[in-house]
FIZA-873252 format. One record per residue (C-alpha): residue in one letter; x, y, z. Coordinates in steps of 0.2 Angstrom, whole numbers, padded with zeros to 4 digits, always signed. Layout:
% FIZA-873252
AXYZ;...
***
This chain:
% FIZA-873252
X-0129-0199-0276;X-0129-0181-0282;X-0148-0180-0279;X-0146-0187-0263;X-0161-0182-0250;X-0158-0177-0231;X-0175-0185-0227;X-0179-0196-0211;X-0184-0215-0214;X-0201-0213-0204;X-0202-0234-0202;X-0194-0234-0187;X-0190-0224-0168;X-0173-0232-0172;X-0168-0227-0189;X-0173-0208-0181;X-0161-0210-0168;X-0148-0214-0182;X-0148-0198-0191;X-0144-0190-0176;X-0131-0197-0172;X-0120-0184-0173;X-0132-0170-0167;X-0117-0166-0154;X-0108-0160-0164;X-0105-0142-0166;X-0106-0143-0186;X-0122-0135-0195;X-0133-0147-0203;X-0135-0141-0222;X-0143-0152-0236;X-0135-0162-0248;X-0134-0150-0262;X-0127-0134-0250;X-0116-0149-0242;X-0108-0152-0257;X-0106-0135-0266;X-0096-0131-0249;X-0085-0145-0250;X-0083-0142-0269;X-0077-0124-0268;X-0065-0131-0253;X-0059-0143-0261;X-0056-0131-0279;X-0049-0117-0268;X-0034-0127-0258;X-0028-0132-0275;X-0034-0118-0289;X-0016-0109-0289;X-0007-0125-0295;X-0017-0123-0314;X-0003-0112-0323;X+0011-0125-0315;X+0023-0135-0325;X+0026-0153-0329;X+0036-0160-0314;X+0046-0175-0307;X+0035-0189-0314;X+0025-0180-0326;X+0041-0178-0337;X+0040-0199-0340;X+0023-0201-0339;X+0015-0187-0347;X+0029-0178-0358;X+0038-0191-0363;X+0024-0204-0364;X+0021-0209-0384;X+0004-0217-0379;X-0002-0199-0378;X+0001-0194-0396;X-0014-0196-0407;X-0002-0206-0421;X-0001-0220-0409;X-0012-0235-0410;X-0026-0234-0396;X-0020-0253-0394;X-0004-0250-0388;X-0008-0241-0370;X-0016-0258-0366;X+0002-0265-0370;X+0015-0254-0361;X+0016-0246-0343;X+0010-0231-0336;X+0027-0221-0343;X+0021-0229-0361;X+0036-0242-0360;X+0034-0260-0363;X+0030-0271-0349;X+0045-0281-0350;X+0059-0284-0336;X+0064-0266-0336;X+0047-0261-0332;X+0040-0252-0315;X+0024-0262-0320;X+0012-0248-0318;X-0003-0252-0329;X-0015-0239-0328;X-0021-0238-0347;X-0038-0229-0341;X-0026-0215-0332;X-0016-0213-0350;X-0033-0212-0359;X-0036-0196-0349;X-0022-0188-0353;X-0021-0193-0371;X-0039-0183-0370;X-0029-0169-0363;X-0018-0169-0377;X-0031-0169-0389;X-0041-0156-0383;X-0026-0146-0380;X-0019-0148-0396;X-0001-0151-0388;X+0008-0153-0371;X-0001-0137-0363;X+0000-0140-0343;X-0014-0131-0338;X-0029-0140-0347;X-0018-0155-0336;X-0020-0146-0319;X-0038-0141-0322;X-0043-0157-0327;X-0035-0163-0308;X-0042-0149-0300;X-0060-0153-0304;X-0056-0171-0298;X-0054-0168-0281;X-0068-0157-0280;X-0079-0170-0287;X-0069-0185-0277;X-0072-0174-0262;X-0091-0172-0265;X-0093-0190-0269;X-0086-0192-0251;X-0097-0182-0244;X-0109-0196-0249;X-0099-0212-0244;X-0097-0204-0226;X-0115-0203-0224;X-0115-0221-0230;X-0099-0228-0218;X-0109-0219-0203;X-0126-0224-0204;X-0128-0237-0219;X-0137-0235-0233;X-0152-0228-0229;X-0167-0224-0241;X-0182-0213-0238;X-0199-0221-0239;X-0209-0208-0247;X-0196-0204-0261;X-0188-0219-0263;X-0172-0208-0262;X-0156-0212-0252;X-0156-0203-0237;X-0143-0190-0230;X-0139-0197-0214;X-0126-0192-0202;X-0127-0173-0212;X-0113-0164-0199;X-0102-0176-0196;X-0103-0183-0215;X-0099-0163-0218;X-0084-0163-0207;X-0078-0177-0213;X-0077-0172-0231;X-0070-0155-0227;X-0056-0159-0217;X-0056-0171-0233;X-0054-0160-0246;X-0044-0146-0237;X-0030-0157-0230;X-0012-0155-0239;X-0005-0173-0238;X-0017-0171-0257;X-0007-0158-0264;X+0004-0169-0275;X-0010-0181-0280;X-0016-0164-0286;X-0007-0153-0292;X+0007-0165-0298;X-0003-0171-0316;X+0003-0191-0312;X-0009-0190-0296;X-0021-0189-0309;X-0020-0209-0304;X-0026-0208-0288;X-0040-0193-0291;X-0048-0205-0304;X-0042-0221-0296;X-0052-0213-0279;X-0067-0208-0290;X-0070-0226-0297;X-0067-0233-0279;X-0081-0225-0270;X-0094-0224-0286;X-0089-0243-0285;X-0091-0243-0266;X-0109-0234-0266;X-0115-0245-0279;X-0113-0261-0268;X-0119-0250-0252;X-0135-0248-0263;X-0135-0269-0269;X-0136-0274-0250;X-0154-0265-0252;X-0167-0272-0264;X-0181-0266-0271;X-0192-0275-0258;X-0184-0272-0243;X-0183-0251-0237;X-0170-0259-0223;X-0151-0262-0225;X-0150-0270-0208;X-0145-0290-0214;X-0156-0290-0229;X-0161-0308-0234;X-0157-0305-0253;X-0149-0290-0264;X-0147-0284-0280;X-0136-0293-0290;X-0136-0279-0303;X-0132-0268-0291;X-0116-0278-0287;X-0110-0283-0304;X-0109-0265-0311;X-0099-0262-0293;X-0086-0273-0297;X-0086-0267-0316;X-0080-0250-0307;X-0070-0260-0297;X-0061-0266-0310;X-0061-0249-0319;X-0052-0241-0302;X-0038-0254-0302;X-0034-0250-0320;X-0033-0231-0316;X-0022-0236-0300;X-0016-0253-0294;X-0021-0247-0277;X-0042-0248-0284;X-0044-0267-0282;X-0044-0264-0262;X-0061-0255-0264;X-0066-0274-0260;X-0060-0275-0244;X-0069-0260-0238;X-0084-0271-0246;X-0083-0282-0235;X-0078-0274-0220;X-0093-0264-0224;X-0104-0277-0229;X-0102-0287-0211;X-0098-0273-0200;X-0113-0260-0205;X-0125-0273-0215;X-0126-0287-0207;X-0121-0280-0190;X-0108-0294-0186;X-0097-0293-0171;X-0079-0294-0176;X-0077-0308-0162;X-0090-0318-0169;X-0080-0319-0185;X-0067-0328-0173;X-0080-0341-0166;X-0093-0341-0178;X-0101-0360-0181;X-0110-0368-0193;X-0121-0377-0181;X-0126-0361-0173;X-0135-0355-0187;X-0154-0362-0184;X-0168-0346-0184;X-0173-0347-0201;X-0169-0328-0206;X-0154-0331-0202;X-0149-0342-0213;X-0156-0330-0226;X-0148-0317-0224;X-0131-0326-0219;X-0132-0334-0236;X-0136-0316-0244;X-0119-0311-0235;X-0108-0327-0241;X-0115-0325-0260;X-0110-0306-0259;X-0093-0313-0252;X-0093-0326-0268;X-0094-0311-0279;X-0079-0301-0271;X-0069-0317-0269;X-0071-0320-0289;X-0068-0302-0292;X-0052-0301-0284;X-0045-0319-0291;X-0050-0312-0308;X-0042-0296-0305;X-0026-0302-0298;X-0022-0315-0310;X-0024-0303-0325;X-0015-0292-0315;X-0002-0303-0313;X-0004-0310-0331;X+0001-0294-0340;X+0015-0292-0327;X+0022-0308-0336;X+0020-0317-0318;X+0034-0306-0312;X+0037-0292-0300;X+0046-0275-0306;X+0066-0277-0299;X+0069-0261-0291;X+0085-0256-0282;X+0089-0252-0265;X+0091-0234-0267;X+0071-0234-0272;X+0068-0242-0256;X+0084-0246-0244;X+0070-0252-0230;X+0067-0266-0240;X+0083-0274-0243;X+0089-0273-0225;X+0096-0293-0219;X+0084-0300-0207;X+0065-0303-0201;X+0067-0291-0187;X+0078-0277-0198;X+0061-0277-0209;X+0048-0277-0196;X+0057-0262-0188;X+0061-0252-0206;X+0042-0256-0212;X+0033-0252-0195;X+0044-0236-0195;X+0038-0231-0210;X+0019-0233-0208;X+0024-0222-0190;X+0031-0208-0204;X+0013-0210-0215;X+0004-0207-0200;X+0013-0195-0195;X+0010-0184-0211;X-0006-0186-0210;X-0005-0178-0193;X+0007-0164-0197;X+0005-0160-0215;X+0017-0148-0212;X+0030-0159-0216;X+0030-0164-0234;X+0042-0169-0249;X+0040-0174-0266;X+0057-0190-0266;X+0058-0197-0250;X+0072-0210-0256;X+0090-0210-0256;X+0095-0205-0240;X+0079-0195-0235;X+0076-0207-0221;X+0089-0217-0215;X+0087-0237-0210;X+0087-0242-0192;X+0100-0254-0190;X+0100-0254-0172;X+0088-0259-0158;X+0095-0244-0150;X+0089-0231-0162;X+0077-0220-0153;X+0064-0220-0168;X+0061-0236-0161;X+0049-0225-0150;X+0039-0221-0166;X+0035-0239-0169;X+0030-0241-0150;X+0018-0225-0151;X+0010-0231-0169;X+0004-0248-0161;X+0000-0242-0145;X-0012-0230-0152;X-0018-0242-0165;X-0021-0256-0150;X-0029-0247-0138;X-0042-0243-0155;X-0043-0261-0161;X-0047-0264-0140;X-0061-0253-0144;X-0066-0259-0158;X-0068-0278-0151;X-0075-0273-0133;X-0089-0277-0125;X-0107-0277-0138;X-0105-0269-0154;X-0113-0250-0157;X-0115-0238-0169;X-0100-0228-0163;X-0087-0246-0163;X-0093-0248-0181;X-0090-0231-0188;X-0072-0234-0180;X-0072-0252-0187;X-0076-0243-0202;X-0062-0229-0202;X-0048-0242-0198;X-0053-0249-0212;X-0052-0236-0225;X-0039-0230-0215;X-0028-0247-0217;X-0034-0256-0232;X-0030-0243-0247;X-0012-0244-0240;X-0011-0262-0241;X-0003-0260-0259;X+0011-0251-0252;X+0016-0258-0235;X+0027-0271-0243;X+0019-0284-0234;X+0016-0293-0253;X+0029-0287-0264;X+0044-0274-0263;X+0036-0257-0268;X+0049-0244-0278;X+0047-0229-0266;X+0049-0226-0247;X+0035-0214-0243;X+0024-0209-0258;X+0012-0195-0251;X-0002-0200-0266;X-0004-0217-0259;X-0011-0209-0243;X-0025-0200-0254;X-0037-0214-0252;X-0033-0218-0233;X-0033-0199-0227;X-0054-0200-0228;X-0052-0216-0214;X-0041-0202-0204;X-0054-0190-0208;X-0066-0201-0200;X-0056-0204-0183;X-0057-0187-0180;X-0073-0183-0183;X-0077-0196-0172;X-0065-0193-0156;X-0073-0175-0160;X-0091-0183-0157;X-0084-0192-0139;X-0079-0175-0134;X-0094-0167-0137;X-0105-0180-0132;X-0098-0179-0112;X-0093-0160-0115;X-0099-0143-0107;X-0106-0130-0121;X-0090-0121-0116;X-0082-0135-0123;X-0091-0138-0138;X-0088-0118-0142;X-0069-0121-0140;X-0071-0135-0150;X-0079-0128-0165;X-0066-0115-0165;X-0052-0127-0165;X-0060-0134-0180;X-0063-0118-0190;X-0045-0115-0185;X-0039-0132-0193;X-0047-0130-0206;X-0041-0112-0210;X-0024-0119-0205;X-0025-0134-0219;X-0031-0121-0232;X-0017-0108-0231;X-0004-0124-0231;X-0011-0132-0248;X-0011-0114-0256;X+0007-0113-0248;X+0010-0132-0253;X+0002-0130-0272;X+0013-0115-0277;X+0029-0127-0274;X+0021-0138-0287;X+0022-0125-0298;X+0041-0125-0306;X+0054-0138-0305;X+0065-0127-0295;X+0053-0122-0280;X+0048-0141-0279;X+0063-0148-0277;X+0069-0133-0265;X+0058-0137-0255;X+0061-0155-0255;X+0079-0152-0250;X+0074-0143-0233;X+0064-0156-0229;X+0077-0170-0233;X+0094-0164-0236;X+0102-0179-0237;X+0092-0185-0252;X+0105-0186-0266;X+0091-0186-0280;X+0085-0170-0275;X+0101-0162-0273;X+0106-0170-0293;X+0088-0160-0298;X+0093-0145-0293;X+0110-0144-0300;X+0099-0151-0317;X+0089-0137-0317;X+0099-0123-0310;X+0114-0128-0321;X+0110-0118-0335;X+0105-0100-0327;X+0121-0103-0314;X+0134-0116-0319;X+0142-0113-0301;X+0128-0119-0291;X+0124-0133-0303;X+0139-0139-0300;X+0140-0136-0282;X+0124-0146-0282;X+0130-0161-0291;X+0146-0163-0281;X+0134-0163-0267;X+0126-0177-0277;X+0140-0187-0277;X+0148-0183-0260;X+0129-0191-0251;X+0128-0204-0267;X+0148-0208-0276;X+0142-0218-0290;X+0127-0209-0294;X+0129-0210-0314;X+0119-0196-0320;X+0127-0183-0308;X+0143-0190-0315;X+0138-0189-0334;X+0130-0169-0328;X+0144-0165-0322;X+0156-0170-0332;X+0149-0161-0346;X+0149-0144-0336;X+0167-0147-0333;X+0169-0151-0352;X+0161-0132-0354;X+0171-0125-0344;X+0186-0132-0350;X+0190-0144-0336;X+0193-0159-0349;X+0205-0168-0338;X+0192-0171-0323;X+0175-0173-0334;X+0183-0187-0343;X+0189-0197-0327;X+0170-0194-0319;X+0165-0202-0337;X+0175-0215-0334;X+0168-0220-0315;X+0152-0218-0324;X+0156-0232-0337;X+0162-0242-0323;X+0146-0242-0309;X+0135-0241-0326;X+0124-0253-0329;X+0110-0252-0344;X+0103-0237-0350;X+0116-0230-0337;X+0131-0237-0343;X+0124-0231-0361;X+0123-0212-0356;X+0141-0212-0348;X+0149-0220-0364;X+0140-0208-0377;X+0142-0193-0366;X+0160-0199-0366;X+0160-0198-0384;X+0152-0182-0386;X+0167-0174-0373;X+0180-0183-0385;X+0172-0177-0400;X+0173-0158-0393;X+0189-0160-0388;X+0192-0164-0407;X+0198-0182-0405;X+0182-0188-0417;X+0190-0204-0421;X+0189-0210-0405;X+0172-0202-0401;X+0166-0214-0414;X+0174-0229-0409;X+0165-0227-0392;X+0149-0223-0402;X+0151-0240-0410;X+0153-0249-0395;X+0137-0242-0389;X+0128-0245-0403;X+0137-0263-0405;X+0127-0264-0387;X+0113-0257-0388;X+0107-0256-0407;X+0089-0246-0403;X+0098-0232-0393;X+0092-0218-0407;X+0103-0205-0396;X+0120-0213-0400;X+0116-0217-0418;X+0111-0197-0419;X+0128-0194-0410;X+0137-0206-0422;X+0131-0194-0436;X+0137-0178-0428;X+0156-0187-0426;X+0153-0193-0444;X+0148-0173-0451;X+0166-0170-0440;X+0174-0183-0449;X+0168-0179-0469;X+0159-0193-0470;X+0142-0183-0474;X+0134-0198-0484;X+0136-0210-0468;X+0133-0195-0458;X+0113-0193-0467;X+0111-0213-0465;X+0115-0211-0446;X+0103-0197-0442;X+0090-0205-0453;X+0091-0220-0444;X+0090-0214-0426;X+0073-0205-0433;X+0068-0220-0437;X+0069-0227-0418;X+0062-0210-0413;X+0053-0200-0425;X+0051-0187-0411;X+0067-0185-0407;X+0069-0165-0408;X+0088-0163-0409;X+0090-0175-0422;X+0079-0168-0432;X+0088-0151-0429;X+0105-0158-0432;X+0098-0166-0447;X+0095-0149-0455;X+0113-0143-0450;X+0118-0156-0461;X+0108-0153-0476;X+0112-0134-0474;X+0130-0138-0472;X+0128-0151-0490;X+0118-0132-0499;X+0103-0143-0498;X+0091-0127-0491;X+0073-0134-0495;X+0075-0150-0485;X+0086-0141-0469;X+0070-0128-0467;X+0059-0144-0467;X+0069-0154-0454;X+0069-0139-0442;X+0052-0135-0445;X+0049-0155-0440;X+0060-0152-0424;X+0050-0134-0419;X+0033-0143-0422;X+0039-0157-0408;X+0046-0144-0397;X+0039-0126-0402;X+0052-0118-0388;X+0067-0126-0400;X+0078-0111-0401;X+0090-0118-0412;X+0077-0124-0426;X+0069-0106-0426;X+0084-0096-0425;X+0093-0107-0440;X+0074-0108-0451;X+0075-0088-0450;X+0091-0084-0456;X+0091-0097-0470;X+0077-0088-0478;X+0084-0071-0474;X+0100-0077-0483;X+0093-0084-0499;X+0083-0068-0500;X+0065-0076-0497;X+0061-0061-0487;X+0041-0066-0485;X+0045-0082-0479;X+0057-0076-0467;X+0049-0063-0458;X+0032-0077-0458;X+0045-0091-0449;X+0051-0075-0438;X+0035-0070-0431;X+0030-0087-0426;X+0048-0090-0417;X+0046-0074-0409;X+0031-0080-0402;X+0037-0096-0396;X+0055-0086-0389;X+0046-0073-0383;X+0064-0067-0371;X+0077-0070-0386;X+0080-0051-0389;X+0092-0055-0402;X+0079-0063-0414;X+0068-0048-0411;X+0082-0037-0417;X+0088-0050-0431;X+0067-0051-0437;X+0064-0033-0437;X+0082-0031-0446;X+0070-0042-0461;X+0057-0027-0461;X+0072-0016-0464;X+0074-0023-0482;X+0058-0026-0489;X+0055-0006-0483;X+0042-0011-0469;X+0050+0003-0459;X+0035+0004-0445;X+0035-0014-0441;X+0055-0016-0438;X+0054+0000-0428;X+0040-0008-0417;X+0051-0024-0414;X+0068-0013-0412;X+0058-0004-0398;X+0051-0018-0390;X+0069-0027-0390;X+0079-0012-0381;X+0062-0011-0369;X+0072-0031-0364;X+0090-0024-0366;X+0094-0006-0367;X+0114-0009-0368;X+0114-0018-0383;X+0124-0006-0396;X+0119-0015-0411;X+0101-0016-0409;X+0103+0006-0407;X+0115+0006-0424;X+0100-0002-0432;X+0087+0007-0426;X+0096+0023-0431;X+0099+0015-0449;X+0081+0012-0450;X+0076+0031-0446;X+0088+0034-0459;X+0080+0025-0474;X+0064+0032-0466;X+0068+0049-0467;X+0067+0052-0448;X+0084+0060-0445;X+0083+0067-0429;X+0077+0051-0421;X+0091+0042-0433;X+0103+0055-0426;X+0100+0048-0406;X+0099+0031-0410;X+0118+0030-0417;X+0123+0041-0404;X+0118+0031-0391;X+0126+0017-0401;X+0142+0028-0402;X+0141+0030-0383;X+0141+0012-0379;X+0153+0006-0394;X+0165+0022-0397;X+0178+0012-0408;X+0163+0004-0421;X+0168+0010-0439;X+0151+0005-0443;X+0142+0016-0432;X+0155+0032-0439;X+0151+0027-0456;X+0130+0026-0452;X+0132+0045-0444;X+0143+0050-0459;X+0130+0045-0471;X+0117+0051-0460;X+0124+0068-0460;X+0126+0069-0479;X+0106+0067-0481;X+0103+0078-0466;X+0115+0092-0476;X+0106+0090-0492;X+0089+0090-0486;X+0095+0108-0479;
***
């Protein structure tokens, strides 16, 4: 569709009249090609300042910590496990997206690692194409397919409000998360698929012998097969990609063959006699043939790599769906597709966890949101009225038409098949936001159409003004996406009493400012008591900070309400507080019980070896260690305390090697550098030491004790202008350091500089008066100084 023409079919007065349809509108009418380097540049702009963000929320699962990324693991396997590279077993979500992991395996690839940013661009460029591709699929839901006779191109019909239409698309900020949050990269390709899928059985319902798409007596069955090939592509980027044959079919009777939606409730057989019309009503029940097939196929291999079973989910992911009773449901669900429309009307008002607690369940027919559920439907009846009045016309089929990819995409998520494990997910309203899009646009037309030019003016302004609006707040919207901190702030004004966030918060903030952390995880608990990992996180601030007492009864509630991988995390963190508190013994014997229960956890056998170094048992200590790397070869901490122990046993060759194992899994491993660097620098391998201490200064670029420590190595080996460089550089982070100005004034002393060795250890004098070593560093400086005189 990229080289799609703006001609005019000349065959007829009617197919005229329907490219210009939407001549009322106040939009320009531009040609394909500037059409869709508008929509692009839109599209690229809302979302451009999300490209330097970092892994997020769901990322952290499905990108970070997904093994089907990594180029060691057998292509084979991402057609086995979940989108979150687990198998699909009970404990599965069940997402099977394997096209969607290929992607961001070819991230990895090409980035040579977990780099975000060749991630973000990737989604970036997404919706810029999704949004052009649009661009074409609203010219085709608004006038049919349409081809020029002369050319034997497609036609660009309906240009202005096909334009509207795909810039309100691409500009609108319900898309933030789809795009800027790397998982959405579901839903961009997922989207993609859909509507290359949906033009290409658009262009079957057109053969070669017929320039008309009005009730075509036959198609192109080629056409149609490679459409639901893409069809079958989209639902294994996104589960959500199979209902691109709905939109088929309402397409297909509504648009091609011109069938009112009340004949479909009184249609006979028997009526059926003008020749032609049994043509093409056959040509319209094979197509159906096809989609029918399609979807059975689809579905039951769906189902069949689900194992015939749904994912089990909790009520926290979705409380709405495990109220008691018919009527409860009706009122939760319908409440909730009131909140998606909403959003989609007042983008103003987004989050990224709209579970556990965010919105409440009605439990009462006298809750006034009641009154949402009343608006939703009468809006929605007084369109479906519309839609079935009186004889059908262009404008009932272009709403037709926008209800239906308004409504359709979401029928994954409306619960209405199976329980879905969120509450509101603003990425499952990428695909439906184009039919929202359309209903605009369209209301926008009725107004003009009746309207003074005064009208029309204020109009057109109102639009340029949305439009502006809908920009500024996906720019405002993509720089939350860019840290975990900012994301989940934000989340927290918009829903307060959502426990998650608050537990987020405290997990990320806990480390810069253990006070709030822990302010936020009692927060946690006081919205969600047994939430386990705000009990297990703050028990081990507590255990910090020296409160043993209370960190071990939150442990304990923990083991209580556990359950699973829970119950597993509260008895090992249990242990690990026991083990600090120097009762290893008993550490261990917890550690045994969880590996008595679950024998793969690689994280308590690795904590079993660290109670086991405590206990002198170094040889079952090495076996430990070795044997959770062998559940996890990744497992960076492992490998780091791995090396402790070889260091610890004087076996120096194989401790650098397992911290160098650990810093290639995680470059930022502090630990892994700092201990590789000073093992060389203490055996004397100077060389090697100051090679492992530039490449951790690189990946540390903030540890100013390292640059001091790595420059203290170009010290000895007499590399005097180097280790004054990094010394500098150091002080330029931390001027109040003492120890970093005693050094720097020892190294102007073996260099000969003594004045500038003079001021250094004075200011070291300054800030440490008492230091011997500072007094014993002036007193040799001023024995050379003397004999140099």
């Amino acid at each position: 569709m990229i080289g799609i023409s703006r001609l005019t079919p000349r065959s007829s007065k009617t197919n005229y009249q329907e490219t210009d349809w939407d001549d009322v509108l106040p939009v320009p009418k531009l040609s394909f090609s500037v059409a869709s380097v508008l929509v692009f540049c839109l599209a690229v702009l809302c979302f451009a300042n999300s490209h330097d963000g970092e892994f997020l929320f769901d990322d952290l699962s499905a990108v970070t910590r997904n093994k089907d990324l990594l180029p060691e693991t057998p292509l084979s396997h991402l057609f086995a496990h979940d989108f979150w590279g687990n198998k699909l077993d009970n404990t599965s979500h069940k997402s099977y997206r394997p096209v969607t992991v290929m992607t961001f395996r070819w991230n990895y690839a090409w980035a040579g690692g977990l780099h975000p940013r060749g991630f973000h661009v990737v989604n970036i460029v997404l919706h810029g194409l999704v949004s052009v591709i649009f661009l074409a699929v609203f010219s085709v839901l608004m006038s049919g397919y349409q081809v020029d006779q002369e050319s034997a191109r497609p036609v660009f019909a309906s240009p202005r409000a096909a334009l509207l239409c795909a810039v309100l698309f691409a500009v609108h900020p319900i898309h933030t998360e789809s795009v800027a949050g790397v998982v959405g990269r579901a839903d961009l390709l997922c989207a993609l698929t859909f509507l290359l899928s949906f033009l290409l059985y658009a262009r079957s319902c057109l053969p070669h012998s017929c320039l008309v798409s009005f009730r075509p007596e036959s198609f192109s069955l080629v056409s149609i097969l490679a459409s639901m090939c893409l069809c079958v592509v989209s639902t294994f980027c996104k589960e959500q990609g199979i209902t691109v044959i709905g939109i088929c079919s309402v397409y297909d009777i509504i648009v091609v063959c011109r069938v009112h939606p009340m004949q479909l409730l009184t249609y006979r057989k028997d009526r059926v006699t003008d020749k032609k019309m049994v043509l093409w009503v056959k040509g319209l029940l094979k197509r159906h043939l096809i989609l029918f097939l399609t979807g059975v196929l689809l579905l039951a291999t769906r189902l069949g790599i689900m194992g015939f079973a749904t994912p089990t989910f909790v009520s926290e992911d979705n409380p709405h769906s495990f109220v008691n009773g018919t009527i409860s449901k009706i009122l939760n669900y319908n409440y909730l597709y009131a909140i998606n429309t909403w959003l989609l009307l007042n983008p103003w008002w987004l989050c990224c966890d709209w579970s556990m607690g965010c919105i409440p369940v009605i439990t009462s027919l006298a809750d006034p949101r009641i009154l949402a559920v009343i608006a939703l439907w009468t809006g929605f009846g007084v369109l479906f009225y519309h839609c079935c009045h009186g004889e059908m016309n262009k404008d009932q089929r272009i709403l037709i038409m926008s209800l239906g990819v308004l409504g359709v995409p979401f029928l994954p998520a409306s619960n209405l098949f199976f329980r879905v494990g969120f509450v509101i997910a603003e990425r499952i309203l990428y695909l439906s936001c184009a039919g929202f899009c359309m209903l605009v646009v369209l209301g926008a037309r009725q107004i003009c159409l009746h309207a003074h030019s005064t009208t029309k003016k204020g109009l057109s302004a109102g639009f340029i003004v949305l439009i502006l609006l809908f920009v500024l707040r996906s720019i405002e919207r993509s720089q939350d996406f860019k840290t975990k901190m900012s994301i989940y702030t934000s989340g927290a004004k918009v829903c307060p009493l959502n426990a998650r966030i608050h537990f987020n918060i405290g997990n990320v903030i806990k480390y810069e400012n253990t006070d709030i952390g822990i302010d936020e995880f009692r927060l946690t608990l006081k919205l969600h008591p047994h939430y386990n990992a705000a009990l297990i996180n703050l028990a081990i601030i507590l255990t910090d900070k020296g409160n043993a007492v209370e960190a071990k009864e939150l442990l304990d509630r923990a083991i209580g309400h556990g359950s699973n991988k829970r119950y597993m995390a509260a008895l090992i963190n249990l242990a690990v507080l026991l083990r600090k508190k120097g009762s290893a013994l008993e550490a261990k014997g917890l550690l045994d019980k969880a590996i008595g229960y679950s024998p793969e956890s690689a994280e308590a056998w690795m904590n079993l070896g660290i109670v086991q170094v405590q206990l002198n048992n170094t040889g079952s200590s090495e076996a430990s260690f070795l044997r959770a790397l062998q559940l996890d070869s990744r497992y960076t901490d492992c490998h780091y305390n791995l090396g402790n122990l070889y260091k610890l046993l004087g076996r120096h060759e194989e401790a650098i090697a397992a911290w160098q194992n650990a810093t290639q899994i995680s470059p930022s491993h502090a630990g892994a550098w700092k201990n590789s660097f000073l093992i060389l620098d203490h055996l004397g391998n100077y060389d090697q030491a100051i090679e492992a201490g530039r490449k951790a200064i690189y990946q540390l670029p903030k540890e100013t004790d390292l640059l001091a420590r790595v420059a203290g190595v170009y010290v000895k080996v007499k590399r005097y202008q180097e280790g004054e460089q990094l010394f500098l550089k150091a002080l330029q982070r931390d001027n109040s350091k003492y120890y970093i100005h005693h050094n720097l004034g020892v190294l102007y002393t073996e260099w000969g500089q003594h004045d500038k060795a003079e001021a250094a250890l004075l200011t070291a004098q300054k800030l440490n008066p008492n230091d011997p070593l500072i007094l014993k560093s002036l007193q040799t400086l001023h024995r050379k100084m003397g004999m140099n005189t």
